[in-house]
N, C-alpha and C positions, 0 to 999 in steps of 0.2 A: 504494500500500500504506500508504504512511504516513496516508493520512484513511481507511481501515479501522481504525488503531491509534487513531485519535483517535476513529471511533465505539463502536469498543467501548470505549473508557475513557470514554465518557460516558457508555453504557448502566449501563457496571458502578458508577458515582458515581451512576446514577438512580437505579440498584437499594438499592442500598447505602443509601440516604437523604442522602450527602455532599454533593449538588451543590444539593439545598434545601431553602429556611428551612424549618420548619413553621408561618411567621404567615401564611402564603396559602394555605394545605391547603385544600383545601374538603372535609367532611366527606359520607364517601356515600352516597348514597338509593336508596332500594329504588323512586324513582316509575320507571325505566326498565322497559319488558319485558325479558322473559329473554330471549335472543338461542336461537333453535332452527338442529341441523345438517340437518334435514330442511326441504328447501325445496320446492315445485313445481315450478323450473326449475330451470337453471343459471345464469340473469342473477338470479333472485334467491338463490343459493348465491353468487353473486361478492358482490352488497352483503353480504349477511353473513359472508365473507371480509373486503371492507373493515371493516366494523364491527369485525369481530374485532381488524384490525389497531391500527386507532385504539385502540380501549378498552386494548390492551395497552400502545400510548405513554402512553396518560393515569394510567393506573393505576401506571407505571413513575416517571411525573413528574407528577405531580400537580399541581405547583404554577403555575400560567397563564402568569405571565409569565416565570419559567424556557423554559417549552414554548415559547412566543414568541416569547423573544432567540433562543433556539439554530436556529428555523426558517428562519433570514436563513443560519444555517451552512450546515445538510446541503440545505435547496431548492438550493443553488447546484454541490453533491459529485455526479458522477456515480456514484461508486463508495457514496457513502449513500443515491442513488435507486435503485440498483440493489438493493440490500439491504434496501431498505422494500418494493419489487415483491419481493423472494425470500418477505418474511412472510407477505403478502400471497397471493402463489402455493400456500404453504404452508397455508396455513388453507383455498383452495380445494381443494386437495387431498385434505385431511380432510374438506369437506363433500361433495364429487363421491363417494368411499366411503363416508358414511354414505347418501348416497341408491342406492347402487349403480348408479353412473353415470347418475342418474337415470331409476330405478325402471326400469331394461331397457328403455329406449324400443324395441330393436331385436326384442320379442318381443309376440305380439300380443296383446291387450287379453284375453283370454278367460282368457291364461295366469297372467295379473296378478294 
């Protein structure tokens, strides 16, 4: 329990802007495509659950080498790998319902 208190108190210092500088911000660019909840599968609804997840650590910390030191912490936390798979679950969640558990496979093509 105690390295759940120490994750959330570094999510809530990410958030918050406390935990870093602003001389390594990298300022953000529109070159990325927009991330869609509609997918053709489910293995491509999981990477974009991954993505999802990443882009909300980077966007939460911005700054690289902050995101870097702290990856030697929670890679080693069971109870923070378990919690990075919960976001991660969570975002698949939300895309398996926008495709409507992709698109009825269990009804026939005509019905489509």
């Amino acid at each position: 329990m105690k390295s759940l208190a120490i994750l959330f108190s570094l999510l809530f210092l990410f958030s918050t802007g406390l935990l870093y500088g602003q001389s390594n911000m990298e300022p953000k660019t529109n070159d990325e495509p927009e991330l869609s909840l509609i997918t053709d599968t489910p293995e491509e609804g999981f990477q974009v659950a991954i993505q999802l997840a990443r882009k909300g650590v980077t966007s939460t910390q911005p700054d690289r080498d902050v995101l870097f030191m702290l990856r030697d912490v929670y890679a080693k936390d069971p109870d923070a790998l378990i919690a990075s798979s919960q976001v991660t679950a969570i975002h698949f969640q939300t895309i398996a319902a926008a495709n409507n558990y992709w698109h009825d496979v269990n009804q026939p093509e005509s019905d489509q």
